[in-house]
C-alpha positions in Angstrom: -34.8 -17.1 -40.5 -33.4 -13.5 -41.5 -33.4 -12.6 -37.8 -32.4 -15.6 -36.3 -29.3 -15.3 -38.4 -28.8 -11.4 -37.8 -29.3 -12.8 -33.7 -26.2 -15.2 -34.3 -23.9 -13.0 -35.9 -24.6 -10.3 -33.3 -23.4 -12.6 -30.7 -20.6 -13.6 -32.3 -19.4 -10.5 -32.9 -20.3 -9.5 -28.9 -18.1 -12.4 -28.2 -15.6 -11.5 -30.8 -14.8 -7.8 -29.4 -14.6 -9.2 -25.7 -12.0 -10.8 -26.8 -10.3 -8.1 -28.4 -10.4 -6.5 -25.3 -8.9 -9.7 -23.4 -6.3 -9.5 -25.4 -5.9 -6.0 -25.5 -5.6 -6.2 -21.9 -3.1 -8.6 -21.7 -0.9 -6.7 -24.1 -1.0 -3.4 -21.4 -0.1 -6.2 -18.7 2.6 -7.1 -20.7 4.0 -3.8 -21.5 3.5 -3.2 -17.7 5.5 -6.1 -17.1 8.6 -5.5 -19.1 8.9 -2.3 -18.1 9.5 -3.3 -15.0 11.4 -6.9 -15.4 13.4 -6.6 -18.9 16.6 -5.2 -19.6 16.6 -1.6 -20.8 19.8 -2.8 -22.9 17.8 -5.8 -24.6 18.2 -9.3 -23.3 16.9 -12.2 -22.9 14.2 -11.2 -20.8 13.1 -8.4 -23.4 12.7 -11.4 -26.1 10.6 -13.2 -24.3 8.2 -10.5 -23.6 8.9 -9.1 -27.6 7.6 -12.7 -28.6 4.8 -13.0 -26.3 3.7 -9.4 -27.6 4.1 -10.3 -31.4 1.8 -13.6 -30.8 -0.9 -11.2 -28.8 -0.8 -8.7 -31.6 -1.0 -11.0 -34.4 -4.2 -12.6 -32.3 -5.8 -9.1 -32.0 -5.6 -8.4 -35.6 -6.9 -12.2 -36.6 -9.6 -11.5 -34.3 -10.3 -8.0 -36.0 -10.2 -9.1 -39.4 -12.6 -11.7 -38.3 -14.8 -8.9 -36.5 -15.2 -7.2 -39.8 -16.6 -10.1 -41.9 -19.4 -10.5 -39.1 -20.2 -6.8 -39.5 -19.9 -7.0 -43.3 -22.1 -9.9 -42.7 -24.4 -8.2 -40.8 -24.8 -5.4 -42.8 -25.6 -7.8 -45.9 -28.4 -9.2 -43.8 -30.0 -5.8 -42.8 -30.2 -4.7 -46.3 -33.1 -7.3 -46.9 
C-alpha cells in the first residue's frame, strides 16, 4: 500500500515539474516576443504581454507550491 502510494505521488510530481517547465517555457517565449513586438515606451501591446506573463507566473508558482506538498508528502511516506 506504502509503495503504491509513494509510486503515485512520484508521478505526480514527474508530471507536476513538466509542467513547470511548460510554463517556464512559455514565459521565455513570451519575453522573446515582446521584445520584439511591444513598445519600448509602454503601450497597449506591452499590457497584453505584462498580463499574459502575470497569469504564467502566478501558474508557475501554484504549480510549485503544489510540487512541494507532493515532496513533503513523499518524504512523510519514506520515513515509515
Amino acid at each position: 500500500k506504502g509503495f503504491d502510494a509513494m509510486q503515485r505521488l512520484q508521478g505526480e510530481a514527474m508530471d507536476i515539474e513538466q509542467d513547470m517547465k511548460n510554463i517556464l517555457g512559455t514565459i521565455k517565449q513570451l519575453h522573446k516576443n515582446m521584445e520584439q513586438e511591444a513598445e519600448p515606451e509602454g503601450g497597449k501591446v506591452a499590457d497584453k504581454y505584462g498580463r499574459q506573463l502575470d497569469k504564467y507566473e502566478k501558474m508557475y508558482k501554484k504549480r510549485k507550491a503544489e510540487l512541494k506538498k507532493v515532496f513533503a508528502k513523499l518524504d512523510k511516506l519514506e520515513q515509515f
